[in-house]
N, C-alpha and C positions, 0 to 999 in steps of 0.2 A: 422354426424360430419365430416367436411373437416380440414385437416392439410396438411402445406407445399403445401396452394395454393399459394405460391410465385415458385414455384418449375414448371420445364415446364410440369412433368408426375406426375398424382396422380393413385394411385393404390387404390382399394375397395379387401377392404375384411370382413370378421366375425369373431371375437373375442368373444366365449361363447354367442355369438346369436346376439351380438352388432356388428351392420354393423359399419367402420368407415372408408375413406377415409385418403392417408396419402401418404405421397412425396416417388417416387420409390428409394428402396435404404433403407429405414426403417427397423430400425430389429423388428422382431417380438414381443417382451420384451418390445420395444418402445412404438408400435404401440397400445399393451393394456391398455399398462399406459396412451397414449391418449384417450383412448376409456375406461378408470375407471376403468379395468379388472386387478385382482391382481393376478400378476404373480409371485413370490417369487424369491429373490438371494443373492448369498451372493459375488462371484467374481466378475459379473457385475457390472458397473458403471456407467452412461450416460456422464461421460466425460474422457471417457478411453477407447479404443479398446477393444473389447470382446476376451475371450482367454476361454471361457467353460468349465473352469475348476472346480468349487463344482458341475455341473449336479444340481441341485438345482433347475433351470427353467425350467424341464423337461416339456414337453407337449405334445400333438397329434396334429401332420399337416396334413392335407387334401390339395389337391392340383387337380384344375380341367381335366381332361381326356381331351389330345389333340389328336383330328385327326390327321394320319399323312400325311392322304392324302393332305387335307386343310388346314390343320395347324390351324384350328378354333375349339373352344372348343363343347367338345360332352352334348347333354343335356339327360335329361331322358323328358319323356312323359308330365313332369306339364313342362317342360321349363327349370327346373334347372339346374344347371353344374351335371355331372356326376362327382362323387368326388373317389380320391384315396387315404388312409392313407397307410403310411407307418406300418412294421410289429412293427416298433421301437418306441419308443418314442426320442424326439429329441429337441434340447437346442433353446430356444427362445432368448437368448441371441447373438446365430451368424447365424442366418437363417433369411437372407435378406424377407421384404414379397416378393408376387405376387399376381398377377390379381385373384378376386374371391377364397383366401385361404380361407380353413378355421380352425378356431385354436381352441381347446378344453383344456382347461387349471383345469379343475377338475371334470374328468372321473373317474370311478374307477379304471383303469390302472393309471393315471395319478398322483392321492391322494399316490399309492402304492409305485409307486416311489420314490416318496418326502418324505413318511415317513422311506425308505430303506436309501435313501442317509442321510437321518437326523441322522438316527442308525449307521452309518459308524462313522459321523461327531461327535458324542459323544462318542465312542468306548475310546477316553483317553481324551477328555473333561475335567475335573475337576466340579462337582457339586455344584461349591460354588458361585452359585446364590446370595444366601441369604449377603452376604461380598464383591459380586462384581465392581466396578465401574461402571461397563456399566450394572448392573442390575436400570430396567426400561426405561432403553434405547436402551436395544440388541435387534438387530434382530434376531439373534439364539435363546436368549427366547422366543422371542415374535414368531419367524415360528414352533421352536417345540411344544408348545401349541396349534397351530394352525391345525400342519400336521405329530408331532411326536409322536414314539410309546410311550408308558405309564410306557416302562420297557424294560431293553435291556436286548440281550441274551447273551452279551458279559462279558467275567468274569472280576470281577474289581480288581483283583491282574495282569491282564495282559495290566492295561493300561499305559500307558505312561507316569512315573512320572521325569518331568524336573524343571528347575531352575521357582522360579515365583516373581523376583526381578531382574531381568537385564536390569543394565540403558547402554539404546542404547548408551545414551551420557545425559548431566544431565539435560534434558531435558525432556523428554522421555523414559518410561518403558516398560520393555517387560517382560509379564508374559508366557515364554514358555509353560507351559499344556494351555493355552486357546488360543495357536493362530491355525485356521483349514486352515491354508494353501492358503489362497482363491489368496493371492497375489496384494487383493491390493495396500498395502504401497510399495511393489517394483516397482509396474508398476507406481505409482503414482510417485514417486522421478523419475525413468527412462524418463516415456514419458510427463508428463504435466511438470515438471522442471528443467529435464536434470540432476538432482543431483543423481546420482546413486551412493549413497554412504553406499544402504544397497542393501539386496541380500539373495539369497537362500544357505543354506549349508544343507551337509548331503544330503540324499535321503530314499524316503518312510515312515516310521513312523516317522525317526529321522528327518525330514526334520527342519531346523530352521531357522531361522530372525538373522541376523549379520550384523554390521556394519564394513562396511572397512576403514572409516575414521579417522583420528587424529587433531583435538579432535574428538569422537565419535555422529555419526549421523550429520554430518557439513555440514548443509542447513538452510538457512533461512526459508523453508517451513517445516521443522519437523512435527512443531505441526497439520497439518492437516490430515497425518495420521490417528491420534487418532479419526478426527472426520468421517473417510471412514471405517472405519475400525471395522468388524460389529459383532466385539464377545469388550471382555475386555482384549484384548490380549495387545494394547499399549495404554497407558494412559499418560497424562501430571504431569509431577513431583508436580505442583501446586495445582491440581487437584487430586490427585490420595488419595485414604480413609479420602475424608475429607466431599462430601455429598452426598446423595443417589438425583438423580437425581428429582425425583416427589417433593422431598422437597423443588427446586428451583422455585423464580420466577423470572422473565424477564424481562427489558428494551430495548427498541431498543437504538444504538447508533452510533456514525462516528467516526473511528479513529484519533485520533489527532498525529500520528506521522507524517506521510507523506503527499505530494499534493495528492495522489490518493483518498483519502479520501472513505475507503473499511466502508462498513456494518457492523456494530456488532450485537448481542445479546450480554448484560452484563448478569449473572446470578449470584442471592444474596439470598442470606437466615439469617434470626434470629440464632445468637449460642452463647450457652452459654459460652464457653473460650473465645469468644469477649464481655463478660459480658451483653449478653440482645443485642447487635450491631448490627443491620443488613449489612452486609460486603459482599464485592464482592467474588463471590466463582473460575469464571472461566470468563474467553473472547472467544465467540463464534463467527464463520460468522454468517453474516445473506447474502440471497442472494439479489443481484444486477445485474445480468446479464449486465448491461451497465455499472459498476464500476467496483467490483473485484468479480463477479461472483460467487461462494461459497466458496473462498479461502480469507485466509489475510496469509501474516509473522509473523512470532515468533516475532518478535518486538512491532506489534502488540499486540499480541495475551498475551505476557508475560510481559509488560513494564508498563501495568497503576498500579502495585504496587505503584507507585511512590505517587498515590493518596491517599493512606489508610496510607502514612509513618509517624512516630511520629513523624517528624523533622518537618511536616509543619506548619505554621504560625497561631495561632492561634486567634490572639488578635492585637488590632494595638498597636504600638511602636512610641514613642515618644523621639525625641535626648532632655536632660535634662543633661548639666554637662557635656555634652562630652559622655554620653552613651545615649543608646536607652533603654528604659522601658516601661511596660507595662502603655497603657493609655485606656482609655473610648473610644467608635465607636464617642463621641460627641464631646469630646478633641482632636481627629485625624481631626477630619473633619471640624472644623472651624477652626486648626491650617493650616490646607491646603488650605484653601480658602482665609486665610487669605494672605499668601503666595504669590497666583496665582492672586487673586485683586492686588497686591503690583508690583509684578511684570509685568501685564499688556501687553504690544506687547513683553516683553520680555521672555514669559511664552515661553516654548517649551514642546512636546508631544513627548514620544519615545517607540515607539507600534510593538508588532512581531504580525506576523500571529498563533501566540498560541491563540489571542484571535480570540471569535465570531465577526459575522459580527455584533451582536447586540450591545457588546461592543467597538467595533473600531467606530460605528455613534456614540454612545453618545462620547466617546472620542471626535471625529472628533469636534460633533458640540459645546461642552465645546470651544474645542482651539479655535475656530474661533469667538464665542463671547469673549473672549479674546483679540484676534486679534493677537495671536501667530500662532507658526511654528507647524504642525503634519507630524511625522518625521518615514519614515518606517524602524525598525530594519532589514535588512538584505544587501547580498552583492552580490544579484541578481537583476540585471533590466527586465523592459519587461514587467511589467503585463499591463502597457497603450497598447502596442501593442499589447498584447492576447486579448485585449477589443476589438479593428479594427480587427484584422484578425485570431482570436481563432476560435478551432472547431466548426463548425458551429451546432445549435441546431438540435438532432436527430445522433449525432454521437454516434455509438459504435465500437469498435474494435472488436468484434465479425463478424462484415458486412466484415470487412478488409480483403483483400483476395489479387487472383491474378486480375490485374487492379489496383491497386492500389503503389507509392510509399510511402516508410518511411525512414527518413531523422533522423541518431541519431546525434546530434554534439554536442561536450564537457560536455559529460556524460559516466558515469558509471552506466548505469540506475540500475541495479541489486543492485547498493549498493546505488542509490539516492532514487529507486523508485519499490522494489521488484513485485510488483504485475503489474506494468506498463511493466517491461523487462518479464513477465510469459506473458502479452497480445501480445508485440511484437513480440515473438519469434512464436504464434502461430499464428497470421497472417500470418510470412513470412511462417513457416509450409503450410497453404493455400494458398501462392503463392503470396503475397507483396514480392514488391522490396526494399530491405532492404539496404540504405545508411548508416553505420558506417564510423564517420567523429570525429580521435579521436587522439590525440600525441601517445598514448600508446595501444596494443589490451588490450580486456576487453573479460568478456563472451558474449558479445551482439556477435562480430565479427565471432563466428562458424553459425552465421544465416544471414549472409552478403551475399546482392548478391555485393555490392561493398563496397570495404575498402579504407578510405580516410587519410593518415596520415599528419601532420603537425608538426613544432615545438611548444610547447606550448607558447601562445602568438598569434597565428596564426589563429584562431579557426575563426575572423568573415572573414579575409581574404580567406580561404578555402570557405566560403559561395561565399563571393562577387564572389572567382574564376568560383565556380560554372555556376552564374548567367552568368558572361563576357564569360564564354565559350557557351553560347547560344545565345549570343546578345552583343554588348561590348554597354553595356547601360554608364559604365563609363570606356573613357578609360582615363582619368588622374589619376588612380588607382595607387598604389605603383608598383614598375618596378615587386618586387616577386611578387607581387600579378598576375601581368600579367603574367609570366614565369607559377605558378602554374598552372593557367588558359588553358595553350596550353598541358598540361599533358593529356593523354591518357586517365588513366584512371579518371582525374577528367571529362573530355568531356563526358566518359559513362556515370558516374554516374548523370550527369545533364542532359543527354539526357534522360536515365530513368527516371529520374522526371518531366519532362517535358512533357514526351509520358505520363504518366500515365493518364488516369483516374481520380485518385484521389490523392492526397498527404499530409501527415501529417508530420511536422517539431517538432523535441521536442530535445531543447537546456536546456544545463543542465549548470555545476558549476563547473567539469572537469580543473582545473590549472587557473579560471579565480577567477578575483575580482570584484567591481559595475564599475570598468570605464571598464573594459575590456566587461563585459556583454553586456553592452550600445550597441555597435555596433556588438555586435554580434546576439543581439536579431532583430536590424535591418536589419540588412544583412539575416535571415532568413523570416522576414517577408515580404521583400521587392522580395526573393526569390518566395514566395509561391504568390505576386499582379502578379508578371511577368509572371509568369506563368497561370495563374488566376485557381488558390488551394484555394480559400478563397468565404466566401458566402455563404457556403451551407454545408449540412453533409458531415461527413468523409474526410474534407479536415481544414486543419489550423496548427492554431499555438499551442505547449504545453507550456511552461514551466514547467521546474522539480523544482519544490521550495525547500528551504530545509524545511521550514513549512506547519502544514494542509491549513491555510488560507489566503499563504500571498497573492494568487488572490483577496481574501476578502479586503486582506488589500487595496488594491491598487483599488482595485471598492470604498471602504470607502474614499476614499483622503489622503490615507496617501503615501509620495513616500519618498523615500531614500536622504538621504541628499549627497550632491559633496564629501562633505570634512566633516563627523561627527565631527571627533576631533573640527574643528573652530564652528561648529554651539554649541557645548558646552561649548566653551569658550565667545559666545557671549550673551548665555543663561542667564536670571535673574533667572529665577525659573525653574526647568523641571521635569517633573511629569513621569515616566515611566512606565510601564506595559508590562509585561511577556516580559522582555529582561535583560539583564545581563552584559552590556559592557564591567563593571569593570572587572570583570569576564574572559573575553573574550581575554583582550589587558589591557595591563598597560598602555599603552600613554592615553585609553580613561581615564582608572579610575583615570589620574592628570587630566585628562582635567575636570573631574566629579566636583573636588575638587575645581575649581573656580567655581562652580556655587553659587551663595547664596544660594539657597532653594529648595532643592530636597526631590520628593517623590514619593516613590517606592513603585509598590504595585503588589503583589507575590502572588507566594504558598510557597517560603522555603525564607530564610534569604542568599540571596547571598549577592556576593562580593560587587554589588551596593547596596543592601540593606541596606551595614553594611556603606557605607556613606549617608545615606539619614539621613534628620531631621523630617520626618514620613514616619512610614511603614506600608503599609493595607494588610491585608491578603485575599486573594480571594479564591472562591470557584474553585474545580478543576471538570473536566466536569463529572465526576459522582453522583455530586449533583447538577446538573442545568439542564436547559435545556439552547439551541440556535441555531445556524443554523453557518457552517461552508459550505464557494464555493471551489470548491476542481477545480484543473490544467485545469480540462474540459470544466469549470465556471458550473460544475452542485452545485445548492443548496440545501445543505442536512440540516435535522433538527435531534438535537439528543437530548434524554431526559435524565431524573434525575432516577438515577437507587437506591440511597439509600437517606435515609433522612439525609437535610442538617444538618453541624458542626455547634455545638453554636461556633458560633464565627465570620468565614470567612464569606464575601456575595459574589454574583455576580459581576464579576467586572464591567458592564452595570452599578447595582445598587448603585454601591460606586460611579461610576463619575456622576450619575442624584442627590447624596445625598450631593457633593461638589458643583452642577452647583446651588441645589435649595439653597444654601448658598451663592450662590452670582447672584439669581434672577431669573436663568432660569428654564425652565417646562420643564426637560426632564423624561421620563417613567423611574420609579425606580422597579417597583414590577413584571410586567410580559412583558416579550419578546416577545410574540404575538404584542403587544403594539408595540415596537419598530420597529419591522418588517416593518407595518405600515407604521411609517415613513417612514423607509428606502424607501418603495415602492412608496410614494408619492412625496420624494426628490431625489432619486436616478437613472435616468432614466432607466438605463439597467435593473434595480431591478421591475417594473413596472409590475403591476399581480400578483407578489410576493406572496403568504402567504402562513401560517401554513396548511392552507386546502391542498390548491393545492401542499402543499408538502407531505402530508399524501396522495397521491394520489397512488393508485396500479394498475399496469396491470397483465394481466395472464402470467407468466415467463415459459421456458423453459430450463432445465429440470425439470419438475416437482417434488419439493425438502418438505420437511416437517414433521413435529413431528409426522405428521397420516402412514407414511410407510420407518421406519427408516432403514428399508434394500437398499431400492433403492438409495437413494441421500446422505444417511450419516444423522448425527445427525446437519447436520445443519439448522438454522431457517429459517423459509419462511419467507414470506417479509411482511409484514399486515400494516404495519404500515409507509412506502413510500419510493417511490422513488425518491423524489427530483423534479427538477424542474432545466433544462437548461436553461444556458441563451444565447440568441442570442447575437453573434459578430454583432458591427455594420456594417461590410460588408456584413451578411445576413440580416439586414433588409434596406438594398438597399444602404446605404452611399459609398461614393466614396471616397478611399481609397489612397492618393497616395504615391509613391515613397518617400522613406527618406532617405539621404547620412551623415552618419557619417564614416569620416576616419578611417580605423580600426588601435588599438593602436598599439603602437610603440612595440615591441616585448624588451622584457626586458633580458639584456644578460647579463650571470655571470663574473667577473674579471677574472685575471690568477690565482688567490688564492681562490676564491669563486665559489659556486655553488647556481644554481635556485633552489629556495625553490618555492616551488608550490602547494596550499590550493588543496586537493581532498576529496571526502565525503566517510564514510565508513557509515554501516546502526545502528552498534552499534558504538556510541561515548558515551561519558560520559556528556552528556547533562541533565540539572536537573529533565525531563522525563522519564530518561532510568537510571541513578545510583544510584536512591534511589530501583529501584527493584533490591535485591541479587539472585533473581533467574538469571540472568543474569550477572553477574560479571564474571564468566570465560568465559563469549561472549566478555568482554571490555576490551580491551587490553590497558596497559598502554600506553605512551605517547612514540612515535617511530617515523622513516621516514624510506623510500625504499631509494635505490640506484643500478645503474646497480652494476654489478660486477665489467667492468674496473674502473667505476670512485672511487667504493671502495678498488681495490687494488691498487690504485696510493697512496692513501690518509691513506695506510696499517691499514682498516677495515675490520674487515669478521665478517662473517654471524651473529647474534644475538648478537653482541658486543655493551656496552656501548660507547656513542659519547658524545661529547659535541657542542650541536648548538646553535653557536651564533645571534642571532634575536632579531633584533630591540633594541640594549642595554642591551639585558638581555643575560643570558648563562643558556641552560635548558639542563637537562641531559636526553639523551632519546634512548631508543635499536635501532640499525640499523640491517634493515633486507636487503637482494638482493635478486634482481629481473630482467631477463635479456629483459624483456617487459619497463622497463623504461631506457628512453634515458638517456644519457651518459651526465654526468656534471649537471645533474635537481636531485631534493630530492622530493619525494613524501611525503607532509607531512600532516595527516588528520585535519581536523576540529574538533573542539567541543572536542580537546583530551588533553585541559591543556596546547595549543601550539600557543602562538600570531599572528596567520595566517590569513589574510582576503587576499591579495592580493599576485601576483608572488613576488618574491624580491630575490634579492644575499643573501647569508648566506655564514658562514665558520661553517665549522663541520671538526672537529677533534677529534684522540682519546679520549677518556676520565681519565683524570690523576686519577692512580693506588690510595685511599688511604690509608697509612702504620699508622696500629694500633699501 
């Protein structure tokens, strides 16, 4: 067997009689796992520096006798290396190979070992297998049955009796008697995500697990701990005595929070307090090596609660008298069609990237024999331009290294895009050149080879300056924009993108709104032709969406309206799906209000819901299947992990049961079906399907349910990796130059301050607030402020304000922050706050009131 023949030196050696080839520089621990040879650990990790500390992977090395005269290896009489072991045995886990090793991993020195360090490692252990969490899933069960004594000599009054209920934070458990110290969750938060927000206390037996943060354990990546983590020492609050793991079964799926669109495993079981229900038990990685590799976020991980909630819709609703009432799936749906025939070119379509791409085509091709408007829910532009100049097919950030630049601009990735700012950060680790391009620092900025700051408003200007400082391709550019341009360090920072190798651009949502996006998406892309970053792997365009599919969307034909507000007042009829405007902004939900015939179709009764004159309930993605194109344009397919609600359907299936009501044949029963279509209507989508998406290659590290010591308890991949799609500038189209003026920077009064849209990862989105596991993640409704502009305006720290926006007056806590410019309000999204775009606001105390 040969591994890391992309590598310039391979090194041969024996592993328990198995010759295998393997890139120099391998640890030994690797190397067997290449070569099938099971080697045991418990502190090892394969995405985590070795630090040898359970002795666990003890073994015997051999190492061939070098002449020292020739410095060529000595042989004996048949030819072979003359071999030396050492007197010791010695850790496979940080002993690099060499030339002709050879490694003995179950000798009987070897066996004696393993079962001596096992005897240590249980010495205050706790015995309660039979009660455990991670019984059926532990590694320490599963190596002491394999290689431990039968009986300890150690007395069981002198073992170790600690707390076995301590929430790190409420998220996350720590049963002190069963944690044996091995240190992965600290190295894991330290070195893969920089949150080192837990740690060692105490020393030698007392050694313990502690959180230093407030709130307790405050990382977005907690939960992955529990699945590295190879006794039952930390478990998930959600998770934790609720099932023995052999009892679960398993669906593959793709998360629907974010564009990164990471792997799952769902896992469900039959229970009787869910009365006979089969219900979701937990949210597992599945691995992806080119998406999110074995890791997702808590938000992930914690937030599809929202799916199993009793609030959701279960039946359609019918306006009758000025209320909505319960109606037949048969009276919704010739009420609606009747509607949509009525209204005719006046029909409009208003679609987020919540749904499938299965769903947005039949959406699509309903509005169009219509001969209406399909209108994309969001206040990001771009995905036309990630279609021309998106990462090119065969891109991973794993490849990304030194040679390569990376461009972040108007992003917060860590709180747009958790698992996308954990790939960044470990490129520039490997040596990318890392551009943050941003009003405000962020955590991206400690892995900055260059820091770009701007007023906010500024953000495609900063690009364009980029570009002009390489070329003045425009000089009738705004004057600052020229002045930025001759800056020092913007000149580096475009030189370094320039010089690279490779370059990847990923614009985010950072203080903009859809007009401001516009040009800023072009101002990147127009970056990466001039450059020529575009065409081929590991170079292109991102976008940070705030949805899993709003790429999908914008491949379906649905694009963002100029002005929502007018395109709904021009609206006869408008039919919605997984969007919420009302919801969102009072001006839309008057604007809602002139339409003649609306209908909404949901998983909860929102605020647009509650004016529609029919409302359909759809299935949420634990009961369907479909395919979701996630930032990279890779195409994922995810399936039905519990059997569907009587009641809700597919939202595909509710628009082909409206369209055959008014004549057309679109696929209502199965998504495969659709697919189809897509591929034979959709160019970019062309080869498409459910095969070629179930399609797997052999991954690295080798991860899975068959040796849950080494990689953790997360899933292999059996079931696909998706399917890229090529940008049309790699498949050869000529691309060119696009000039949009970048917008006017919008400046606050002498009385008013910039109110400014930014994304945080938990908002209060109808996704993330029906899960209570997460509500002390969701912070009420708030905005940042520097400190001066707070003491002018005599605010401090955690005080109530009152901000006036757009006509209304919301009352909301002010917090400071001396990362945010002076006279701008940081104010999030999706947090109960009518924000899509920059705008003046007045924020003032909040009047005291007297009971």
């Amino acid at each position: 067997m040969v591994y890391g023949a992309e590598m310039a030196k391979l090194v041969t050696l024996a592993v328990d009689g198995i010759e295998v080839q393997v890139a120099e520089g391998t640890l030994v621990v690797d190397a067997a796992k290449k070569a099938g040879v099971y080697i045991p650990v418990f502190c090892y990790h394969p995405k985590m520096e070795p630090v040898g500390m359970c002795r666990m992977c003890l073994v015997e090395i051999g190492r061939p006798l070098i002449n020292r005269e020739t410095g060529q290896f000595e042989r004996t009489e048949d030819g072979s290396h003359k071999m030396q072991f050492g007197s010791k045995l010695e850790t496979a886990c940080t002993i690099p190979v060499s030339e002709g090793m050879l490694v003995r991993g179950f000798t009987e020195k070897v066996l004696r070992g393993r079962k001596d360090i096992l005897e240590f490692l249980l010495t205050s252990h706790p015995l309660d297998c039979p009660i455990c969490d991670k019984g059926g899933e532990c590694p320490l069960q599963n190596l002491t049955m394999d290689f431990g004594p039968g009986k300890s000599r150690f007395i069981y009054d002198e073992k170790m009796h600690l707390s076995k209920h301590v929430p790190l934070g409420e998220l996350i458990y720590l049963d002190q008697e069963r944690c044996i110290q091995c240190g992965r969750c600290v190295r894991f938060q330290d070195e893969i995500v920089d949150d080192p927000v837990i740690g060692f206390a105490q020393r030698g037996r007392a050694l313990q697990i502690v959180t230093y943060s407030e709130p307790g354990f405050d990382s977005y990546f907690s939960g992955n701990t529990s699945d590295i983590c190879p006794v039952g020492a930390l478990t998930t609050s959600d998770f934790r005595f609720q099932a023995r793991p052999w009892e679960l079964n398993y669906a593959a799926s793709i998360c629907q929070q974010c564009p990164v669109g990471c792997n799952l495993t769902i896992n469900v079981r039959r229970e009787d307090k869910s009365g006979g229900a089969i219900v979701v038990k937990r949210v597992m990685p599945r691995q992806n090596e080119w998406v999110n590799e074995i890791w997702i976020c808590d938000k992930g991980r914690f937030a599809y609660h929202y799916a199993e909630s009793k609030e959701r819709l279960t039946q359609p609703l019918l306006r009758q008298n000025g209320e909505l009432v319960p109606a037949s799936w048969d009276e919704a749906l010739n009420r609606v069609a009747e509607g949509l025939k009525t209204a005719g070119k006046g029909a409009l379509t208003l679609a987020s990237g919540r749904l499938s791409n299965e769903d947005l085509f039949n959406l699509r091709i309903l509005t169009e024999a219509l001969d209406g408007k399909a209108i994309q829910y969001t206040n990001l532009a771009g995905g036309d331009l990630v279609a021309q100049v998106g990462v090119g097919q065969g891109t991973n950030f794993a490849d990304i290294g030194a040679g390569t630049a990376i461009l972040v601009v108007a992003c917060d990735l860590e709180e747009e895009a958790p698992i996308y700012w954990l790939r960044v950060k470990q490129a520039a680790e490997r040596g990318a050149k890392l551009i943050v391009a941003n009003p405000r620092s962020t955590k991206t900025d400690r892995y900055a080879t260059h820091t770009l700051r701007y007023p906010y408003g500024a953000e495609a200007a900063i690009v364009l300056a980029m570009l002009n400082s390489l070329s003045a391709k425009r000089p009738d550019l705004p004057k600052g924009v020229q002045e930025v341009a001759r800056s020092a360090e913007v000149q580096a920072a475009a030189r370094a993108f320039a010089e690279a190798e490779n370059a990847v651009v990923l614009f985010g949502s950072e203080g903009t709104g859809l007009a401001a996006s516009r040009p800023l998406a072009q101002a990147c892309a127009n970056l990466l032709i001039a450059t020529n970053h575009v065409g081929r792997a590991n170079n292109g365009l991102i976008g940070v969406w705030h949805s899993a599919n709003t790429q999908g969307a914008w491949d379906m034909g649905f694009t963002p309206a100029e002005d929502l507000g007018a395109a709904l007042h021009s609206a006869r009829a408008l039919y919605v799906a997984a969007a919420d405007p009302a919801g969102d902004d009072p001006a839309l939900a008057e604007a809602l209000k002139s339409v003649d015939f609306v209908v909404v179709q949901e998983l909860f009764l929102t605020e647009t819901a509650r004016l529609a004159d029919v409302v359909l309930p759809a299935q949420s993605f634990i009961e369907r299947e479909g395919t979701l194109t996630n930032a990279e344009r890779r195409v994922q397919r995810y399936h039905p992990a519990v059997p569907e609600r009587s009641g809700p359907l597919a939202d595909f299936a509710i628009t082909a049961r409206i369209a055959e009501r008014l004549g057309l044949d679109l696929e209502a029963r199965i998504p495969l079906r659709v697919m189809e279509r897509i591929a034979s209507q959709v160019p970019d989508y062309a080869g498409v399907t459910y095969q070629k998406l179930a399609e797997v290659v052999d991954q690295w590290p080798i991860v899975g349910r068959a040796d849950l010591y080494y990689g953790g308890t997360t899933y292999e991949n059996s079931q696909g990796l998706g399917v890229q799609l090529q940008p049309a500038a790699q498949r050869g189209e000529q691309i060119p130059l696009g000039w949009l003026q970048p917008s006017e920077v919008v400046m606050a009064g002498e009385t008013d301050i910039l109110a400014v849209p930014i994304t945080r990862l938990y908002d209060r989105g109808q996704t993330v607030v029906p899960s209570d596991l997460l509500h002390q993640r969701i912070p009420e409704p708030y905005l940042v402020l520097h400190p001066q502009t707070a003491r002018r305006m005599g605010i401090v720290n955690s005080s109530p304000v009152d901000l006036h926006l757009k006509g209304v007056v919301i009352q909301v806590t002010a917090f400071l922050d001396e990362s945010v410019p002076e006279n701008v309000a940081l104010v999030p999204r999706s947090m109960g706050i009518p924000i899509t775009d920059p705008v003046p606001v007045e924020v003032e105390v909040a009047e005291k009131i007297v009971a």
